[in-house]
N, C-alpha and C positions, 0 to 999 in steps of 0.2 A: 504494500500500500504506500503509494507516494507522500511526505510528506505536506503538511498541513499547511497551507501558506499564512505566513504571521505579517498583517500591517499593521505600523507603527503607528501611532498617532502622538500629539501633544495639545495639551490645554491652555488654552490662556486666559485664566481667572478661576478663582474659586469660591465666586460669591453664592447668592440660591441658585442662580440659572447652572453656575458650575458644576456647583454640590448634585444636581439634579442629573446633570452627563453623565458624572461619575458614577453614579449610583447604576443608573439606568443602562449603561454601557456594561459593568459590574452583572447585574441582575441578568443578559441577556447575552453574558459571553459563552455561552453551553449552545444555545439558539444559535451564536451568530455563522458561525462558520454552515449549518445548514440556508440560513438565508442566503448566505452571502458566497462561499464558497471559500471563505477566510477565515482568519482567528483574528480581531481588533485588539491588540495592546497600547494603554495609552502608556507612557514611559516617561514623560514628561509634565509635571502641571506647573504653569508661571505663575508665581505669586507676586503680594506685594512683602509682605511681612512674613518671612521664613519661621518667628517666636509664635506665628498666633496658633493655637491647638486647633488641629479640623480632626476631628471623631469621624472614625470609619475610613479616612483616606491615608494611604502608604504614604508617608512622612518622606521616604527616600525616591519618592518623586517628585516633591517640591522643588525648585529653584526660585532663585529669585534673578536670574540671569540668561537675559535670550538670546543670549551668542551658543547655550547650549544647546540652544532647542535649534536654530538658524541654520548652526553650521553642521548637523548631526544629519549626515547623509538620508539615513536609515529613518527618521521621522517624513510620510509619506501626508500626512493629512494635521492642518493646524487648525484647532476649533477655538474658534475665538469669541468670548464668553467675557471679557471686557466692558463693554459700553465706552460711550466717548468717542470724540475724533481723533483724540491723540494720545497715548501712541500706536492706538489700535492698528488706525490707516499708515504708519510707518510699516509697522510689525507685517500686516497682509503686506504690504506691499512688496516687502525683503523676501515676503511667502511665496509669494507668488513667479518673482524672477528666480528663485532658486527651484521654480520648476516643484513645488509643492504643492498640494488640494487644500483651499480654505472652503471652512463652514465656518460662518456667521451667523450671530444672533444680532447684530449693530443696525436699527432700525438709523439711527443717527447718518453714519458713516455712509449706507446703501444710498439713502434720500439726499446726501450733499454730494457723495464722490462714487456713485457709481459704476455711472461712466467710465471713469479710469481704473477699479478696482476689474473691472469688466475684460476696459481693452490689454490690461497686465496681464489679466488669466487668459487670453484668447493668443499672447504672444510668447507664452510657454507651452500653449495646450494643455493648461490647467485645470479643475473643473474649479468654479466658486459660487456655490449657491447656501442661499439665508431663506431658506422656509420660514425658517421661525420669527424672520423680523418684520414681520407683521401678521397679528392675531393670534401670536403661541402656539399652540397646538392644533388650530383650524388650518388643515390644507388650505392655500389659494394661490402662491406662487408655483406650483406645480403643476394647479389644475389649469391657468392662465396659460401656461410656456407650454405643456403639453394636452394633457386633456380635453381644452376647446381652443386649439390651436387652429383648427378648421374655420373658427367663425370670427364676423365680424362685431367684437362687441363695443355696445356705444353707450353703457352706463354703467357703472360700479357704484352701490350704495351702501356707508356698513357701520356698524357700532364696531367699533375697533378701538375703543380704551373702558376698561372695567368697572375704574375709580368713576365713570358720570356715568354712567347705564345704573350703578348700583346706586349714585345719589339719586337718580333721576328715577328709579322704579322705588325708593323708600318715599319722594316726594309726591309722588303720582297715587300709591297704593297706602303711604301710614300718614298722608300730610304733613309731612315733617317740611320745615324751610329747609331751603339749602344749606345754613349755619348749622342746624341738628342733623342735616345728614352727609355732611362731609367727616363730622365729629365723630357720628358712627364708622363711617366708611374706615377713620385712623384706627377707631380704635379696633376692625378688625383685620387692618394689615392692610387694604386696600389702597387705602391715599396715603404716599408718600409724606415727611414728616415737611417737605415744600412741593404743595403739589400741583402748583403752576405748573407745571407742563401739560398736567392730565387736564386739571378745571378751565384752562386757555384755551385747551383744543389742539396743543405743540403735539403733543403725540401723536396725535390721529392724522395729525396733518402732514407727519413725517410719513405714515405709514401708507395715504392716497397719495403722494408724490411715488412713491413705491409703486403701487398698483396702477396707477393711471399709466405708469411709462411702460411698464409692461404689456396693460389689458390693449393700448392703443398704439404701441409700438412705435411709441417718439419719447423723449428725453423729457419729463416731467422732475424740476426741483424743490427742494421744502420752499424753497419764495417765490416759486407759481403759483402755492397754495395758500387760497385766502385764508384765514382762522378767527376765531370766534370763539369762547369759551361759553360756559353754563352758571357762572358767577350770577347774572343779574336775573337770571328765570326765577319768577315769583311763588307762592302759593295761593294767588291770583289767577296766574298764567294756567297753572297746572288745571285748574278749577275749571275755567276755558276749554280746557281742551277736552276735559270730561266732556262737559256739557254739550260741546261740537262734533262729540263722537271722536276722538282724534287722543294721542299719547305724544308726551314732544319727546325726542331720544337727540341726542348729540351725535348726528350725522357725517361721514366723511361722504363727499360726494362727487363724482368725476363723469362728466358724459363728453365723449366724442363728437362733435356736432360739426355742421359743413362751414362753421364760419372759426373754427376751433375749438382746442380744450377747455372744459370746464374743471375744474378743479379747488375745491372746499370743504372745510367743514367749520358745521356751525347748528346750534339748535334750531329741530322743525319740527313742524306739527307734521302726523302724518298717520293717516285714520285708523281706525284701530282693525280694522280687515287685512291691513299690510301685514304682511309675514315679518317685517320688523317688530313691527308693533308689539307683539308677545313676545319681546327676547329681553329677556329682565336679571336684575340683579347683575351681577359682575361678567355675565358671557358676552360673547360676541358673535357678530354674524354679520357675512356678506352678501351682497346680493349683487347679482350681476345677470344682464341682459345680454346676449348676443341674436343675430341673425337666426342661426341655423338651430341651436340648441333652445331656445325663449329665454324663461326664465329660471334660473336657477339661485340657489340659496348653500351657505356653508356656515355652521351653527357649533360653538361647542366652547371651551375654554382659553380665552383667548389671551392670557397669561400666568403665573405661577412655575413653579420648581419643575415639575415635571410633565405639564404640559407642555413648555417648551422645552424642556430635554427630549420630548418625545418626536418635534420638527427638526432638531439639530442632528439627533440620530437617523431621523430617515432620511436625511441628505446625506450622512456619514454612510449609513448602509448603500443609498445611489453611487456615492464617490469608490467604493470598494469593490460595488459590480464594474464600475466604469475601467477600475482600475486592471482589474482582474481579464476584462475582454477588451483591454487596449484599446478605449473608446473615450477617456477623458475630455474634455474640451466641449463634448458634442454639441451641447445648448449652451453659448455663452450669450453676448448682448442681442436683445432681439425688437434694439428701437433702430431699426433700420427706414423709418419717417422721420422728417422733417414739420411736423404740425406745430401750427403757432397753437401758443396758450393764452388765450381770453383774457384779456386784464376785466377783472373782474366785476368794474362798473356796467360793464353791457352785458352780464348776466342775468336772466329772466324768469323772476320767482312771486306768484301771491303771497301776499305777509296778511299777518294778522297785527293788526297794534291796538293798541290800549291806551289810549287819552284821558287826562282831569284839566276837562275845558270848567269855562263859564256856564251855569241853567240857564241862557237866556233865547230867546226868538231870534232865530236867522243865524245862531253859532255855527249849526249843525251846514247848512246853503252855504255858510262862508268859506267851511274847511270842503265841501265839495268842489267849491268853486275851483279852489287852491287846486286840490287835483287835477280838476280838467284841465286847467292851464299846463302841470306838468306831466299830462298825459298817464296818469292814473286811474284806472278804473274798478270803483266799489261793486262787490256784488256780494255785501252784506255789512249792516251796520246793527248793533245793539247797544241802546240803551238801559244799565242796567241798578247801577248808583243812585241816589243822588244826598250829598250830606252837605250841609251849610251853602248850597246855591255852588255849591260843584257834582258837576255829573260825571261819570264815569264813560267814556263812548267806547266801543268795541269796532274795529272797523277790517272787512279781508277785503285785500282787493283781489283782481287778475293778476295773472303774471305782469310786470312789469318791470325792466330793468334796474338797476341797482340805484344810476345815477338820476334816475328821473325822481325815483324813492327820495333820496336823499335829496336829492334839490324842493322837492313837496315838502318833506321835516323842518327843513332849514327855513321856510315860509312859515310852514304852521308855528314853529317854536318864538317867532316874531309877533306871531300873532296877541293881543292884548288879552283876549278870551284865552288863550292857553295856557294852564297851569303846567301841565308837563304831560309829558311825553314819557308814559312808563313802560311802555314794552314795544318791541319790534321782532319777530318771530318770525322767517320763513316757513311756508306751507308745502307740500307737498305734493 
């Protein structure tokens, strides 16, 4: 019987998502060599701090020095399990011209430098693929590049951060404000201890520059993508959306269109029949449209320990077939377009907004007026308030582009009758 073929691998980092490789690489090394045709050894983990105790992991594969792991022939695949841009995208890079396999977890690094982490691996015949850096353990960079490779898709829509689907379903379902349900969200490990990136929309937004450049096969960056966080959503808003039939979720949203890319995310109402609409608490889910296939949906964990150990390892397991039948390389960049990206004023969405005007006669004609002029059109108003001679007005229009929107606000806000201007929500 022919010997067993043994590939190497190394780690770079040992944080949860690290801890989570190890383990899961560990748990499945009896499995792997039938999946795969190999035996996966990792031999190498980079650390930061050589002194800190990791429970369950062989100590004499620490390093804290990556001229070990660099210059070590025999190391065939680098998982890089890091975060950050630096020194991550040094580290791939050194990976990659030495004729190495990266698997990434770096939503960050994919969404700014792509491209070049892309053209590095196609100039070695390297393979470098990040399942995992977008939605954890939910397939969708696989099913994109392969799966419906065939068709032409022209929208992407997805809850892709955990931290606001799980404020946004305790606000929707226990009424909680935003302030009690972020506090919950810390206290069960969800929201980071600063968690401006998740409550901004920065992560989601990194992760549709991802999919967009993929699903439409042109070069999509994180500052194509407009953002918008879930800070100012009320328990007003939410209340609204009951009542209109509708659930507002923190949307990442990218459509292919004949005049360009769209590309955003930002809170939208969006009825509660939509297959989004039931995806609650911390998951995630994509939705994506093409030609050939319709509609299709990808649903399930979209971060944690070993949900994304579980995407980092099925690219590791892909890199080991590839490696094994001398086929590396085979799918590397696949934005062979040139499509411009939408500056995002001429984007075209119905909103819902929320006003505390003046009670009086003709308020209501004056702020229509204002519309018509900027080419606005209502197709529903509700009055539902009124306390001390302020009313409350409730108003959706039509689709209408972004700038027309905001050149109507910037009138109404001048206006004498308007007290403010409390919400402005895209509709779906």
């Amino acid at each position: 019987m022919a010997e067993q073929r043994v590939i190497k691998a190394a780690l770079l980092g040992l944080g949860t998502v690290g801890k989570g490789v190890y383990k899961l690489a560990e748990r499945q090394m009896k499995e792997m060599a039938d999946k795969t045709g190999a035996i996966l050894e990792i031999v190498k983990i980079l650390v930061h701090n050589m002194e800190k105790p990791r429970e369950g992991v062989d100590q004499a594969l620490l390093t804290d020095c990556w001229k070990d792991i660099i210059s070590d022939n025999e190391i065939e695949i680098v998982i890089e399990v890091m975060g950050g841009m630096e020194p991550a995208r040094t580290m791939i890079l050194e990976a990659l011209a030495a004729g190495k396999h990266v698997v990434t977890a770096n939503k960050d690094l994919v969404a700014e430098s792509g491209r070049e982490l892309l053209d590095a691996a196609e100039n070695t015949g390297a393979d470098f693929l990040f399942e995992a850096a977008v939605a954890g353990g939910i397939p969708i960079i696989r099913p994109l590049k392969q799966c419906l490779a065939a068709n032409e898709i022209d929208e992407i829509i997805g809850i892709v951060n955990g931290t606001t689907n799980y404020i946004l379903t305790k606000m929707f379902e226990e009424e909680m404000s935003f302030e009690e349900a972020l506090c919950k969200a810390a206290e069960l490990g969800y929201a980071e201890a600063d968690p401006t990136a998740d409550i901004e929309g920065l992560d989601a937004g990194r992760k549709v520059a991802i999919m967009a450049s993929i699903a439409f096969h042109s070069r999509v960056v994180f500052s194509d993508v407009y953002t918008e966080g879930i800070t100012k959503i009320s328990k007003r808003d939410i209340a609204y959306a009951r009542e209109f039939g509708n659930v507002i979720k923190l949307l990442g949203v990218a459509h292919n269109t004949e005049t360009g890319i769209e590309a955003a995310v930002h809170p939208m109402m969006i009825p509660k029949e939509h297959p989004l609409a039931s995806v609650r608490d911390s998951f995630n889910a994509v939705f994506v449209h093409g030609d050939a296939v319709d509609d299709v949906m990808f649903y399930g964990r979209g971060a944690g320990e070993l949900p994304t150990a579980s995407a980092i390892m099925g690219d590791v397991i892909d890199v080991m077939r590839d490696i094994l039948y001398h086929c590396t390389g085979r799918i590397s960049c696949t934005c062979y377009r040139d499509t411009k990206v939408k500056e995002f004023r001429e984007v075209k969405n119905p909103f819902f907004l929320r006003m505390q005007v003046d009670n009086k006669p003709g308020v209501l004609a004056a702020i229509a007026g204002v519309f018509g002029v900027h080419k606005v059109s209502i197709s529903k108003v509700a009055q539902k308030v009124i306390t001390d001679g302020i009313a409350e007005l409730v108003i959706v229009t039509e689709a209408v582009k972004e700038y027309h929107l905001k050149d109507a606000l910037t009138c109404l806000k001048d206006m004498d009758t308007t007290r403010e201007i409390s919400s402005v929500i895209r509709v779906y």
